[in-house]
Phi, psi and omega in degrees: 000157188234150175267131200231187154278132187221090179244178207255105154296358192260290188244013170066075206210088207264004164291153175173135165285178171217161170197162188251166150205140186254149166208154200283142192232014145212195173342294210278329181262335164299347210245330189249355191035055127313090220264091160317311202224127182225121193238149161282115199266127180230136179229158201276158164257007207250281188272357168059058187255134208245138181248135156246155174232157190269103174251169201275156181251143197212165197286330207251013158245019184246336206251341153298328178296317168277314176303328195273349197276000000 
């Protein structure tokens, strides 16, 4: 993940953990528990105010993500 700014528009704040979560996005990957969309989490440490960004996917974390689930 590359490092960037993440300020707070909320309390003006440039500290902030990051993180990842996948989530499923029809049917077909909920049933097979397949994660379509993987977003980046980012929360403030100061007001613990939290953002997702959309990151990119790729065939071969989708086709590890189905063997390993």
């Amino acid at each position: 993940m590359q490092s960037l700014n993440y300020g707070c528009s909320k309390c003006s704040n440039n500290r902030y953990e990051t993180g990842e979560i996948g989530a499923a996005g029809g049917f077909w990957s909920k049933i097979f528990d397949v994660q379509g969309s993987r977003f980046i989490v980012v929360t403030r440490s100061r007001c613990r105010y939290t953002e997702f960004f959309k990151a990119k996917t790729s065939m071969p974390d989708n086709i590890f993500n189905f063997f390993t689930n």
